[in-house]
C-alpha positions in Angstrom: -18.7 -28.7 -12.8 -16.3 -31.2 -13.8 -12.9 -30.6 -12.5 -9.2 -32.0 -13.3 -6.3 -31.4 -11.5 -2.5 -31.5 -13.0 0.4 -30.2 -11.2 2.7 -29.5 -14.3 6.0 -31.2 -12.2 7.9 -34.3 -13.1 7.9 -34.3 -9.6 6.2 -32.7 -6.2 8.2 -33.1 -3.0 5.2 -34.0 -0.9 6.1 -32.9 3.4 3.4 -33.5 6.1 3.4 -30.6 8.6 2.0 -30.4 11.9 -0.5 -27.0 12.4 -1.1 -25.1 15.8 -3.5 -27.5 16.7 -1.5 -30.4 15.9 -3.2 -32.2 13.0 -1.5 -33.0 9.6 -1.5 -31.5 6.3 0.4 -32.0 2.9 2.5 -29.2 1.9 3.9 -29.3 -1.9 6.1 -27.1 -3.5 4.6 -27.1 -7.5 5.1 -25.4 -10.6 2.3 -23.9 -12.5 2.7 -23.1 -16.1 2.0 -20.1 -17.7 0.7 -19.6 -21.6 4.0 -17.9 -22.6 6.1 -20.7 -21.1 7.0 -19.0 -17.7 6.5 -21.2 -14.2 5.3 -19.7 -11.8 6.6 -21.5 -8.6 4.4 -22.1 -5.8 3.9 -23.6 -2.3 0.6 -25.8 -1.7 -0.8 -26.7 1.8 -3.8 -29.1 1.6 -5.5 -30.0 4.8 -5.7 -33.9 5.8 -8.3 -36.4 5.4 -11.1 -36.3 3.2 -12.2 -32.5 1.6 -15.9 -31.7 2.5 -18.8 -31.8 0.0 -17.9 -29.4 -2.7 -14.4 -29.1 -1.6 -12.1 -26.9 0.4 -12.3 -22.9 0.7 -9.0 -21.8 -0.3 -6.5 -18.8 0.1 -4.2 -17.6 -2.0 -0.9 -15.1 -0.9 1.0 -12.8 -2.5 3.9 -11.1 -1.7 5.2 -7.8 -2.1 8.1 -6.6 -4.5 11.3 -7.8 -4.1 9.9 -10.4 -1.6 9.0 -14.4 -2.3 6.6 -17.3 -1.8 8.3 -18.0 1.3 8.0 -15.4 3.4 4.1 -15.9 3.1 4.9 -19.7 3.6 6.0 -18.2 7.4 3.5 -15.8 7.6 0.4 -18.4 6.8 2.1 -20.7 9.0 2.6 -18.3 12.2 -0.8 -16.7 12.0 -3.5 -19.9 11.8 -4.5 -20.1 8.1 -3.1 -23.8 7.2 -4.5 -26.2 9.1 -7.8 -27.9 9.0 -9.9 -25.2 7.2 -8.2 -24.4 4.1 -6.1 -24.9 1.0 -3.4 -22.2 1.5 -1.0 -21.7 -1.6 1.9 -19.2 -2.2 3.7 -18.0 -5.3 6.7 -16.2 -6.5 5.2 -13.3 -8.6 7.3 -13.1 -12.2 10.5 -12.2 -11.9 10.7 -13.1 -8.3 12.3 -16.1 -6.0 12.4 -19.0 -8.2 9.4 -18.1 -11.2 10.6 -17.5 -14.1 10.2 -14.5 -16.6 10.3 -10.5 -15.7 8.7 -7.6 -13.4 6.8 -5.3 -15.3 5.3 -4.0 -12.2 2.1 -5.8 -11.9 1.0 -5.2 -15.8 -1.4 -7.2 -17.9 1.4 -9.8 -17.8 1.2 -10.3 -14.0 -2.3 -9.8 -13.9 -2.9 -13.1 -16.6 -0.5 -14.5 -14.1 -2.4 -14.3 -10.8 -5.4 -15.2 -13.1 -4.0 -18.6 -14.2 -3.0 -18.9 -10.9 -6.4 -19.0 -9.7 -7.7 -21.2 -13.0 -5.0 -23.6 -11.6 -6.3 -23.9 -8.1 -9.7 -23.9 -9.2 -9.6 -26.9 -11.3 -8.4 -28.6 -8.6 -11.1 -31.5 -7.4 -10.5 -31.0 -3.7 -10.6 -27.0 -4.2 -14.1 -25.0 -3.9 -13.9 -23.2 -7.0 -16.2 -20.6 -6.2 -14.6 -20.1 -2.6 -11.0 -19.0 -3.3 -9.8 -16.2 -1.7 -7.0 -13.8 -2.0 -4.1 -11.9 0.6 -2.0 -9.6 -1.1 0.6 -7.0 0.6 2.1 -4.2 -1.1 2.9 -5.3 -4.9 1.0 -8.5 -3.8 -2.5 -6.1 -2.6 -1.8 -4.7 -6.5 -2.2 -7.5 -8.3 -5.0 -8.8 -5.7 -7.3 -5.4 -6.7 -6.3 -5.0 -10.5 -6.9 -9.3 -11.0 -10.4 -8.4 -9.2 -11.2 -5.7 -11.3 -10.2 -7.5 -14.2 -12.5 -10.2 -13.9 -10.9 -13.2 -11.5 -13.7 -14.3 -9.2 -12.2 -14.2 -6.3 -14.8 -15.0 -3.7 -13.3 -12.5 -0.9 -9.9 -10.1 -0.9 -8.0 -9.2 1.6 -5.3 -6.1 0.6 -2.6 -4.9 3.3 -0.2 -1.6 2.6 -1.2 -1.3 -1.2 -2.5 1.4 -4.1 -5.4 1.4 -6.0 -4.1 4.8 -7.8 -0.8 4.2 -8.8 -0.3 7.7 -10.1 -1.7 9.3 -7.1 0.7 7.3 -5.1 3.6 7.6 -6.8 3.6 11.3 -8.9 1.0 12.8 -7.1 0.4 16.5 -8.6 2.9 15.6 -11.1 6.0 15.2 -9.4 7.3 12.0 -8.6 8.4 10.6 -5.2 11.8 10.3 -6.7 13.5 8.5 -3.9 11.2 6.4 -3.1 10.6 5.1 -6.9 14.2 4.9 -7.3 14.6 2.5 -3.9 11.9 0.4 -5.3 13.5 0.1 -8.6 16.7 -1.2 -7.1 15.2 -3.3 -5.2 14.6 -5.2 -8.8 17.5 -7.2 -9.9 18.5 -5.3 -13.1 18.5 -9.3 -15.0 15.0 -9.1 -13.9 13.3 -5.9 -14.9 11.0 -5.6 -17.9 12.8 -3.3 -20.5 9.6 -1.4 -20.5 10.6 -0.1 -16.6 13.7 2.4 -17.5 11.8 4.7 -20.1 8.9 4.8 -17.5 11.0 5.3 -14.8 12.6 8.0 -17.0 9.8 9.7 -17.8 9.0 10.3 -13.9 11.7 11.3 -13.4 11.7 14.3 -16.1 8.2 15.0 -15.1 6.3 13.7 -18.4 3.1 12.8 -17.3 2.1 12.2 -20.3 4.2 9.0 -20.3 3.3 8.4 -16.9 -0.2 8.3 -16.5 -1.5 6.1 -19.2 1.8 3.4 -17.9 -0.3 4.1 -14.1 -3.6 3.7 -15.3 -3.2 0.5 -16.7 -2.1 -0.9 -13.2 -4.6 0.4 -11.3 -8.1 -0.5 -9.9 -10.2 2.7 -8.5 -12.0 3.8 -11.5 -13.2 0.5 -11.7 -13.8 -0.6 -7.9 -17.6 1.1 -7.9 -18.8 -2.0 -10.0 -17.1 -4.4 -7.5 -19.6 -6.6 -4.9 -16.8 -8.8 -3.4 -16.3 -8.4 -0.5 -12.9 -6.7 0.3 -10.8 -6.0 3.7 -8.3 -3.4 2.8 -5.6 -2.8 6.2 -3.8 0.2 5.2 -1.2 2.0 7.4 -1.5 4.9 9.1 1.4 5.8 8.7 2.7 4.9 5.1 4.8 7.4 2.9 4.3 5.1 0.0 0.6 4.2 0.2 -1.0 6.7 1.9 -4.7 5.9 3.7 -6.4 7.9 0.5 -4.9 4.6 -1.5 -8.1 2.5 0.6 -9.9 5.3 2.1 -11.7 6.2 -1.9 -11.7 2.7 -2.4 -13.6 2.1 0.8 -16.1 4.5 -0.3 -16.8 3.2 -4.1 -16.8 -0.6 -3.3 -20.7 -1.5 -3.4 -20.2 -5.2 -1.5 -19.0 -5.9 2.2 -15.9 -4.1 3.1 -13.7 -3.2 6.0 -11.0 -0.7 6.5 -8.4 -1.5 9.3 -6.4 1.7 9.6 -3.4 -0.1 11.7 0.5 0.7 12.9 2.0 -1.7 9.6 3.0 0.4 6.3 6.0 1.0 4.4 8.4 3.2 5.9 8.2 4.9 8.5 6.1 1.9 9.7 6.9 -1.4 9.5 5.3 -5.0 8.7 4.7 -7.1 10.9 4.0 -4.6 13.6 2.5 -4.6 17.1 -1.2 -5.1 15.9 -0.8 -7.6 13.5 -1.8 -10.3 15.3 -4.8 -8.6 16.3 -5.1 -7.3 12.6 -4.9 -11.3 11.6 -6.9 -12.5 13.4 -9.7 -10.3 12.0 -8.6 -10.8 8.8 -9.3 -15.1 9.3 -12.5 -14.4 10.6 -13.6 -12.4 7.7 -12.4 -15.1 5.5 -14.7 -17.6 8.2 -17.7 -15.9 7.2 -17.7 -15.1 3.7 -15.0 -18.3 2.7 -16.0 -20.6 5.4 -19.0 -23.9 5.2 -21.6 -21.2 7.5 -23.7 -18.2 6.4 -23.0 -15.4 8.8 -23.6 -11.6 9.3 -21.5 -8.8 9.6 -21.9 -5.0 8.7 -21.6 -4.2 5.4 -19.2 -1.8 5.9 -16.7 -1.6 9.4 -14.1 0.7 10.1 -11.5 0.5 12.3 -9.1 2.6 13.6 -5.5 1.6 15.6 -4.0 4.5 17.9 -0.7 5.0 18.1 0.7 2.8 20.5 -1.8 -0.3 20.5 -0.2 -3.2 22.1 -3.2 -5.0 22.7 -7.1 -5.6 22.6 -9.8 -4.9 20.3 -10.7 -2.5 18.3 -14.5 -0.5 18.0 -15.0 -1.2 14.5 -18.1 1.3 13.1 -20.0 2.0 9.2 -17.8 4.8 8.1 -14.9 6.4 8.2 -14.3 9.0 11.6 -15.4 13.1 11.3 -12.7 15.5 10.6 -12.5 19.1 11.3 -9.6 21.4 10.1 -7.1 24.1 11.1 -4.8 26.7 9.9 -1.3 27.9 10.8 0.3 30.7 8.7 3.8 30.7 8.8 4.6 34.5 7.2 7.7 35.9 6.0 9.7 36.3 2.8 12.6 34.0 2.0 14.8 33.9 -1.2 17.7 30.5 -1.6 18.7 28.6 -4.6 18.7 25.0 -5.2 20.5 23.8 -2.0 18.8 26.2 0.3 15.7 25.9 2.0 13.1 27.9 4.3 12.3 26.3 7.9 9.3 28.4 10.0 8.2 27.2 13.4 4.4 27.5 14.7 3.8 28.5 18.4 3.1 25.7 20.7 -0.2 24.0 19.9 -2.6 24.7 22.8 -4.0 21.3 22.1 -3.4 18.0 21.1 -3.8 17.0 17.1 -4.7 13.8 15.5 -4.1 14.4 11.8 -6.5 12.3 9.4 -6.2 13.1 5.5 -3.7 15.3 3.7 -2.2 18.4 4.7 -2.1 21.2 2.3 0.3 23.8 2.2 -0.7 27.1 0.1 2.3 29.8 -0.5 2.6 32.2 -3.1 6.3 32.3 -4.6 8.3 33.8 -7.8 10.9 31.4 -9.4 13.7 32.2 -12.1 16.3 30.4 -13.5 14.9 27.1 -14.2 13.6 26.6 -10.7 10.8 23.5 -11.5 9.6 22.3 -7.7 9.1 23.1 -4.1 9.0 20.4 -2.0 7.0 20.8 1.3 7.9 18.8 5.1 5.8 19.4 7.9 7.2 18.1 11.1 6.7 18.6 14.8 8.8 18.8 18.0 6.7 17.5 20.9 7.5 19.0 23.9 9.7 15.8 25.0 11.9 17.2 22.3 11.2 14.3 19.8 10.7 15.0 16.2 7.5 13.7 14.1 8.2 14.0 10.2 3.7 14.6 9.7 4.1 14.4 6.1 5.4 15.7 2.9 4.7 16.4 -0.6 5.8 18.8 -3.8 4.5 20.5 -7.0 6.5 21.6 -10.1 6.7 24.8 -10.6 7.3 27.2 -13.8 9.5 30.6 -13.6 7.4 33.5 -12.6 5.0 34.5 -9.9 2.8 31.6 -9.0 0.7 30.9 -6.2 1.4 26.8 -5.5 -1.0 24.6 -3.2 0.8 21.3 -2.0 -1.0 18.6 -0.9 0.7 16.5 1.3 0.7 12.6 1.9 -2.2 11.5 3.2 -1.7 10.5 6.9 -2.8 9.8 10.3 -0.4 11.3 12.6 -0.8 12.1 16.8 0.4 15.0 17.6 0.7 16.1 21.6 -0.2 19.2 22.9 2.8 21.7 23.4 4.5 20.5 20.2 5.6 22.9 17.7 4.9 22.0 14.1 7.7 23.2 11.4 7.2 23.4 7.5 10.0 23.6 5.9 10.3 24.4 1.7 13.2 23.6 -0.7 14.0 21.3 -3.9 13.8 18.7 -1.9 12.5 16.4 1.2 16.8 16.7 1.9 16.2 20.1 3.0 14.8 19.0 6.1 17.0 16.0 6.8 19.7 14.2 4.8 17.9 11.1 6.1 14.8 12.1 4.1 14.7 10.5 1.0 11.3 11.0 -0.5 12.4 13.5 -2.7 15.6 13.5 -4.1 17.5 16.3 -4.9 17.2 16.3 -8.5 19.0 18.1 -10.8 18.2 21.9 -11.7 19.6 24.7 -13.3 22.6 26.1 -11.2 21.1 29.6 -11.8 17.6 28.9 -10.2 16.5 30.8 -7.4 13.0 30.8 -5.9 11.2 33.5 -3.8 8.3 32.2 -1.3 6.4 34.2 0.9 4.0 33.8 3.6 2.6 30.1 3.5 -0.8 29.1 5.4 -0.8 25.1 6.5 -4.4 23.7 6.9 -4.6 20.4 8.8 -7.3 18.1 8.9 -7.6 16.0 12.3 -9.9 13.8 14.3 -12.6 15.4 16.1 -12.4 13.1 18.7 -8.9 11.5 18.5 -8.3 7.7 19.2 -4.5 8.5 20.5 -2.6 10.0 23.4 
């Protein structure tokens, strides 16, 4: 295939850089137009000396919201992947760093973006066309699954920390993680969002998911991901209030080509990224990209999963075919408790005679009478280990209508260690505040002063490990 390359600058700044192993490579900042005017500013590393027959695999990396080119600059650059096997290039999404244009939340807008991205690399004559692959974290793992589903051919993905349901993540059964969709909003200059955001946002926020839904849909890949072959290495969090491990877990199912789920100790809050497996997590990641990116056939599994425990510091990881078995448990927490808006119910379990690895989503069933314009019950299931240190498991909440109504809550979908001798405590109120003012899932939104709500006894099933990885 005939191939031209243009860079769209009136001028590239052209650095050599030294990698780990010491040799050379060019390193351009370039801007790449897009077909409603907007440049999209990027960061090219091409390897030194001549490209091979057919031309260099390549990587593309994409940040998360709120973050830039540069930060994967620093991340490609500490972990191994610019040097003397591929063409590495960053970008500012729109509306972020130094590209033009504004965040519509990975839309059809960003997702002709990353594709013209890819066009642009592709048409480069040093640049395998059909070996480009993709890294996305967070916002970044978005656009990475809903460009693939749309049609880019990538020729592997790699998605850290990220959603492939949108609404599932973010207004799961119809009640939106309000503080956690308000922190990401702000964390969007107000010059930079699309004016399409604040109704959306709005509409959350009231509880129309009928606004909702069709806006979440349209940015998200898992009714689609059963037709994929690509192969695809998803590293989710097992610990991620955000993106839960359901968010790669379904996906890991549907996905008909090569795939591995890396289950690690990175996420979104309460975890962290980088985190103490990363490297380990990495350098998986670059040999995946060896193999299905890289000048050699090889064979791997066609599916590996992999799962961190809590407190990995080093070493590898079994990887196996499928995902671990799960067995469940109960715990009622009985009694009758009445509050209004800024009061809450807190019931403690018994010590646990054994240790509990939770995998999944907890549910929470209760049967409760409301009044007064009471419209949700928010659910937080911590537990006190018997070192007297407090574990927030997981949370979640429902709306809720006035009358008597028997509510199931399904909480996010974790994996959580739990010691033996630890007492777990669910508490119930309007919002994840109840439990701690440092909880900000769920906000405290407003409600009739008038309501009242009535909840009874509540049973807690868990699902967990049958043979934990953690201690």
């Amino acid at each position: 295939m005939a191939k031209t390359w243009t860079l769209g600058l009136a001028a590239a700044l052209v650095l050599f850089v030294g990698d780990a192993t010491g040799s050379t490579l060019s390193k351009q900042d370039v801007s790449i137009p897009m077909d409603d005017g907007v440049s999209i500013s990027a960061t090219l590393y091409v390897p030194d000396g001549a490209a091979p027959a057919g031309g260099w695999p390549a990587i593309v990396f994409l940040h998360g919201l709120a973050g830039n080119k540069e930060q994967m600059n620093a991340l490609a650059e500490a972990y191994g992947f610019v040097g003397q096997s591929y063409v590495v290039l960053t970008f500012d999404a729109r509306g972020h760093g130094q590209s033009g244009g504004l965040v519509s939340i990975d839309g059809p807008r960003e997702i002709a973006d990353t594709r013209a991205v890819h066009a642009w690399l592709a048409a480069r004559s040093d640049v395998a066309d059909s070996k480009i692959g993709a890294w996305g974290i967070s916002y970044g793992g978005g656009a990475v699954f809903n460009s693939l589903v749309a049609g880019v051919p990538w020729g592997a993905v790699v998605t850290v920390e990220t959603w492939t349901d949108l609404y599932a993540a973010l207004m799961p059964q119809g009640l939106v993680k309000s503080g956690l969709v308000a922190g990401l909003a702000g964390s969007i200059p107000e010059t930079k969002r699309d004016p399409s955001l604040a109704p959306i946002q709005a509409a959350a926020f009231a509880g129309n998911t009928a606004v909702v839904r069709p806006w979440a849909a349209e940015r998200s890949s898992l009714s689609k991901l059963a037709s994929v072959t690509t192969p695809v290495f998803m590293a989710q969090g097992r610990r991620d209030f955000l993106f839960g491990i359901d968010q790669a877990a379904l996906a890991f199912k549907l996905l008909r080509g090569p795939k591995v789920l890396y289950l690690g100790l990175h996420g979104h809050a309460p975890s962290t990224f980088p985190a103490a497996d990363t490297g380990y997590l990495l350098s998986q990641v670059r040999a995946f990209y060896d193999c299905y990116l890289g000048p050699s056939a090889c064979s791997r599994a066609p599916a590996a999963f992999a799962l961190a425990p809590e407190g990995l510091t080093g070493g590898q990881l079994p990887f196996r075919t499928s995902q671990p078995g799960t067995t469940s448990s109960t715990v009622a927490f009985p009694g009758v408790t009445t509050f209004a808006r800024t009061g809450k119910v807190a019931r403690t379990s018994s010590r646990l005679a054994k240790a509990v690895e939770v995998y999944g989503s907890p549910t929470v069933k209760a049967t409760i009478a409301a009044s007064g314009g009471w419209s949700r019950l928010v659910a937080v299931l911590t537990a006190r280990t018997p070192q007297g240190k407090e574990i927030v498991v997981s949370a979640g909440g429902v709306p809720t209508k006035n009358g008597v109504q028997k509510v199931t809550i399904k909480l996010a979908s974790q994996a959580t260690f739990i010691p033996r001798g630890s007492r777990l405590t669910l508490t119930l109120g309007s919002s994840s505040l109840a439990q701690s003012s440092s909880n900000l899932l769920y906000l405290d939104l407003p409600m009739a002063p008038s309501a009242r709500v009535r909840v009874g006894n509540a049973v807690l099933t868990v699902p967990g490990l049958r043979t934990p990885v953690s201690k």
